[in-house]
N, C-alpha and C positions, 0 to 999 in steps of 0.2 A: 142715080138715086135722088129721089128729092129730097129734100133736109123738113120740111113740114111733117113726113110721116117718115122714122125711121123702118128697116128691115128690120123685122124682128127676128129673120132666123141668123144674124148677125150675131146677136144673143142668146146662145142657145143655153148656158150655165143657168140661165135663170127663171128660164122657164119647162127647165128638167127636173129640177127638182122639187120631190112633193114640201106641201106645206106641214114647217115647224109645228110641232104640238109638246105644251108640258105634260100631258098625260104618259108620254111614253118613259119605261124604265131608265134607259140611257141617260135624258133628260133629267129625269127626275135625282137621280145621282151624281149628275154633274149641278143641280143645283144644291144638293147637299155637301158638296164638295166646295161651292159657292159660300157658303154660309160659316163652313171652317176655315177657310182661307181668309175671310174677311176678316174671322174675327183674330186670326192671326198677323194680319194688316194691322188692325188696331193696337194689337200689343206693340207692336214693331213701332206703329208712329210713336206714340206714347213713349216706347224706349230711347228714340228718334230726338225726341221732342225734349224730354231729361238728359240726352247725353248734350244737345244745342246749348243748354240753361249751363250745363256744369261746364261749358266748354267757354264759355261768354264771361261766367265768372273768373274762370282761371284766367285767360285775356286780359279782364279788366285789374286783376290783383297785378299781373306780370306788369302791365302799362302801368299803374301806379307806383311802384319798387322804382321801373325802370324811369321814372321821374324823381324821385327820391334818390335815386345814383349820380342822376344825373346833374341835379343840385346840388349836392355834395363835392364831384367834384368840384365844379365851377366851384366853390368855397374851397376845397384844398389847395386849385389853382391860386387862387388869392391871394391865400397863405404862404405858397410857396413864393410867390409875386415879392410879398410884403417883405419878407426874410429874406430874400435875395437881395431886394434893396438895402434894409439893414447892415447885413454884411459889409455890400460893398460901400455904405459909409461908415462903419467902423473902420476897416482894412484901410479906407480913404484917410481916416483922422488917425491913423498908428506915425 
């Protein structure tokens, strides 16, 4: 085989079958099939695209809380720190 001109009955899928037309029924109902699906696509993103938003929100509230806990304690440790110390210089001065 020379590689400059391929065999074309090597390919035979593609030149058995006749040529695509939209005029024919089948066609023409799978492009209205086309045109309901898409627009069913579109709601889908959109609900997609609103669940993304409320989902990023909820995230960034949880990360915030869990900064706010997490300062807190660091401050309760403190406290606990400071009053452990206290203690053990009162108990020291009895």
């Amino acid at each position: 085989m020379n590689l400059c001109t391929p065999n074309l009955s090597e390919f035979p899928f593609f030149f058995s079958q006749p040529p695509l037309t939209a005029t024919t029924t089948a066609s023409h109902r799978n492009l209205n099939g086309l045109t309901q699906i898409t627009g069913v696509l579109d709601e889908t993103s959109k609900q997609a695209n609103d669940a993304e938003t409320i989902a990023h929100d909820a995230l960034a509230s949880i990360d915030a809380r869990a900064h706010e806990i997490t300062a807190s304690m660091g401050r309760a440790r403190s406290l606990q720190d400071d009053y452990a110390e206290l203690k053990f210089s009162m108990d020291a001065a009895k």
